[in-house]
N, C-alpha and C positions, 0 to 999 in steps of 0.2 A: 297575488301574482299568479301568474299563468303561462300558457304560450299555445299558439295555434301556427299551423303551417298553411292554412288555408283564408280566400277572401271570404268563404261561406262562411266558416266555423269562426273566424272572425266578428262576420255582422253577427251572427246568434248571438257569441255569448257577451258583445258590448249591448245587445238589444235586451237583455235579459234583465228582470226590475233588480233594481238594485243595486247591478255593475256598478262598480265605482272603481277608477283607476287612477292616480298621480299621472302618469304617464303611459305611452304606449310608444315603445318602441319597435319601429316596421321596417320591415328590408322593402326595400327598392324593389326586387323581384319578389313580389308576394307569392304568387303559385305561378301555375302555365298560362293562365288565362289572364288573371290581374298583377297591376303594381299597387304598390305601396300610395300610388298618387291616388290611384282606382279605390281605396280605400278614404284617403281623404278627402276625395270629390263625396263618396258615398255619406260618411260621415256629417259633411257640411253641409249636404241637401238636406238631413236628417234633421240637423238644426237644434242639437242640442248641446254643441261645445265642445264636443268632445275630437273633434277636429285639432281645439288649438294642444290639446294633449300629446300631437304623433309629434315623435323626435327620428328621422328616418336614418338608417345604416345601408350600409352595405360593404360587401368583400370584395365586390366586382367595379373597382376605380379605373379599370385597363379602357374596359371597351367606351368608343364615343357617344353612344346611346345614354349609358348608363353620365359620363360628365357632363354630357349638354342637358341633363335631365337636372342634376344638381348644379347646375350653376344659380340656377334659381328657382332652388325648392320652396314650395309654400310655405315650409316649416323649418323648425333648427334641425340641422342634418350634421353625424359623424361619421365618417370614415366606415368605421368596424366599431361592433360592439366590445371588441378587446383593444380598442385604442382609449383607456378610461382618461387621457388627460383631453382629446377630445372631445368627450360626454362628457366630462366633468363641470364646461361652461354648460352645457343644457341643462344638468340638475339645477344647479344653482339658481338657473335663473327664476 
């Protein structure tokens, strides 16, 4: 387990041999510059799966940017990382 606040420090240390992750869970506002989608566009160009791994969060449900973005995210999306009975269907699956 880990955590990065950044899309750089992100790509490094998924690029790193031997990463291995269950899952990656990514806010929707990844830094100033990228999102979370920014990330799994990056990811799937990459080509090695680890795209289907991002389960995407956020705290920011208000603004219309941030809902018309998750009405149809590429991947399983929850609320908030403290909303566990919503993440709860993503673990399982």
């Amino acid at each position: 387990m880990g955590t990065v606040g950044r899309f750089a420090d992100a790509t490094e240390r998924l690029a790193q041999p031997g990463a291995r992750y269950d899952a990656l869970l990514v806010d929707v506002h990844l830094d100033e510059a990228h999102t979370g989608f920014d990330l799994f566009d990056h990811l799937r160009t990459a080509g090695q799966g680890l795209e289907q791994r991002i389960v995407f969060t956020t705290g920011d449900s208000i603004s219309t940017q941030t809902r018309d973005a998750l009405s149809a995210p590429p991947g399983p999306c929850c609320g908030s990382p403290s909303a566990s009975t919503s993440c709860g269907k993503c673990w399982s699956a």
